[in-house]
N, C-alpha and C positions, 0 to 999 in steps of 0.2 A: 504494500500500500504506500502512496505514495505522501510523504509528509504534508503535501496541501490541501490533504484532505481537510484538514484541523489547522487552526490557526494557530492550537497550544495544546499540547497535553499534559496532562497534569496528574501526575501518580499523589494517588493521597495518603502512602504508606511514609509518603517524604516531606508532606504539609502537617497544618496545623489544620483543622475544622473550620477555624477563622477567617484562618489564610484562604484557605480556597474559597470559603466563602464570598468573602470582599473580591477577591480576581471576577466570581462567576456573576457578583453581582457587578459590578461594573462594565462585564461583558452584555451582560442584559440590559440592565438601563439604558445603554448605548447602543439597543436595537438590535445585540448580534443574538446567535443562535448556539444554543451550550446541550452537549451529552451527559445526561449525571448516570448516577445508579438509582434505580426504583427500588423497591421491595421484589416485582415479580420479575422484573424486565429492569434494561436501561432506555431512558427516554431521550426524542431530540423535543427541544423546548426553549424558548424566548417569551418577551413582556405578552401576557394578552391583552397590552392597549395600546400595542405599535403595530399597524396593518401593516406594514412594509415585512416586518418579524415574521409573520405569519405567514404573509406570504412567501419568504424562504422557506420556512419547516415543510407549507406542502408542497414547493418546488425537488426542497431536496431529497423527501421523502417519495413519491410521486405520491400522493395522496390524493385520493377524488376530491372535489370540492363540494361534496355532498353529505362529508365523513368529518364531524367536529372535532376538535379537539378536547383532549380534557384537559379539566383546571385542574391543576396541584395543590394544596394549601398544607401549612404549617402543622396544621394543629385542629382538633373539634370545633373552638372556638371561634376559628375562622372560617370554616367552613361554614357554621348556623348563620354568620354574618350574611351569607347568601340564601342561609333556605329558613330564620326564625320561626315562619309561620306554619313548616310545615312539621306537623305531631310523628310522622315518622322518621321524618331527619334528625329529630331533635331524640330520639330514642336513639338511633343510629348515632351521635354525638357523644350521649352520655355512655352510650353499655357497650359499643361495638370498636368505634374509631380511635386511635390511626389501625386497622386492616387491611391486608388485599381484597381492598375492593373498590370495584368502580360506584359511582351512586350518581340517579340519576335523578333530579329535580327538575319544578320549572322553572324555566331560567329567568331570575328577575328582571324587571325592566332596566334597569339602569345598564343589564350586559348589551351588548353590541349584535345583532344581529349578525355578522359577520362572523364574531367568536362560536354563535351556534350554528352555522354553516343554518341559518331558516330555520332552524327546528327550533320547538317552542317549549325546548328540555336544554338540561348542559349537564356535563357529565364531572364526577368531583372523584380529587385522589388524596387521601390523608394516609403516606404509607408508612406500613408497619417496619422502619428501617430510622434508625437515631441519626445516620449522615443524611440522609436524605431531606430530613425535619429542620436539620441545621443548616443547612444552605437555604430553605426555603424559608424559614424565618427569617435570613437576611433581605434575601432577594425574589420572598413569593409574593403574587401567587404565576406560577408559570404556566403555560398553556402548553400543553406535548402531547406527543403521541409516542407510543414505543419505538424502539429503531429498528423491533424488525419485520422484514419484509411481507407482503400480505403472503399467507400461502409458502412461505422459504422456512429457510433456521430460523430458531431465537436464539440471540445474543445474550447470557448470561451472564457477560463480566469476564469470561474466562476462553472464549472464542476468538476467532479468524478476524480480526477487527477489518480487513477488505472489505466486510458487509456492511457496514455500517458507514453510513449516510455524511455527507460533508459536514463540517460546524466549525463556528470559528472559537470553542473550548472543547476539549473531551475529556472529562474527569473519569479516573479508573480508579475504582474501590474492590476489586474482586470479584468474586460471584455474590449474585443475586441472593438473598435470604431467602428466598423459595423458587422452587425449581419445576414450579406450576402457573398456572396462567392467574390472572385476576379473578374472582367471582365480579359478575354485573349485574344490579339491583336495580330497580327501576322503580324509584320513591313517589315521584309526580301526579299517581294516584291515590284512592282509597287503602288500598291494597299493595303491600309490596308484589314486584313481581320479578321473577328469578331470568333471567336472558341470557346467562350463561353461567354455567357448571365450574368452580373453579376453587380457590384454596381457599374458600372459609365454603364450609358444611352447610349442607341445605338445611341437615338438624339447628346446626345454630342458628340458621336468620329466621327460621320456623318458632324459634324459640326468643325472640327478641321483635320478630313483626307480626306474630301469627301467622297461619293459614298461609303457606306462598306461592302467589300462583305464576302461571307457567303461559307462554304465547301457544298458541292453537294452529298447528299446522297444520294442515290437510296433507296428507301420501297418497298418491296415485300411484297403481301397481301400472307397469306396463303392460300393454296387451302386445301379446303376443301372435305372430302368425302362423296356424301349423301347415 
């Protein structure tokens, strides 16, 4: 891989928490585009209130522009900041978060239409990871998406870094704390609803939202000709 892929990389086995932090925010506040480490994944991510920002992450991700991204936040506290009114997020706040999980609200007025790619949800990340918390306390909330490819490997910290997408930071922390996808909760209704199978247990959000329900696919067998 060719060193321009990254404007910097930055081993954090040779920084301070601080140190990286102040670099990553300074790279963000000044529009650019930074790789951390997640909880499940490593993500590429920039300010969500710089259009230009965002528009790189889905240049250099190739990303649809149908596919939002998600918000990052600190901490529970910051997250309610965006959903107070809703009784499930706010359960999700106190007994669940920081987890792997995605959580999906509706998105308040004051977010940008743009951040939700039109959709009238946005999607929230509090991850179960102590570095991760501390860069974003400096310098969140960040808007990302994972770094890897729809359909390819995932990148755990510990892989072929060739795959992984241009930026002008790339923090490496190791592997990933878990070595499973996100769970995806979809808060926005009555009802929690499950979208995807992943490292926190259905027992558990069962057990924290009640009753969770599940999208409705319809299966069509093929017909065959004899």
């Amino acid at each position: 891989m060719t060193p321009e892929r990254f404007g910097r990389v930055i081993d954090a086995s040779r920084q301070t928490v601080d140190e990286i932090a102040e670099t990553v925010a300074s790279v963000v506040f000044s529009g650019g585009t930074i790789i951390l480490p997640n909880d499940t994944s490593y993500l590429l991510g920039c300010d969500p209130y710089d259009s230009e920002a965002i528009d790189r992450v889905y240049v250099a991700i190739g990303r649809p522009d149908n596919r939002p991204l998600t918000m990052h936040v600190a901490g529970p506290q910051e997250f309610l900041e965006y959903a107070a009114e809703n009784p499930l997020a706010v359960v999700a706040a106190k007994r669940l978060l920081p987890a792997p999980v995605i959580l999906l609200i509706r998105k308040p007025a004051f977010v940008s239409d743009e951040l939700a790619a039109g959709l009238q949800t946005l999607a929230f990340r509090v991850p179960d990871d102590p570095f991760a918390r501390a860069i974003l306390e400096r310098c969140g909330p960040i808007a990302g998406t994972t770094v890897n490819p729809r359909g390819g490997p995932r990148y755990l910290g510990d892989g072929d870094r060739s795959m992984l997408p241009a930026a002008d930071v790339l923090v490496t922390h190791g592997p990933t704390r878990y070595n499973v996808e996100s769970s995806i909760v979809d808060l926005s209704g009555g009802h929690a609803r499950l979208l995807r199978d992943g490292a926190v247990p259905e027992r558990r959000l069962s057990e924290l939202f009640g009753p969770i329900e599940r999208p409705v696919v319809k299966v069509r067998n093929k017909l065959q000709r004899e």
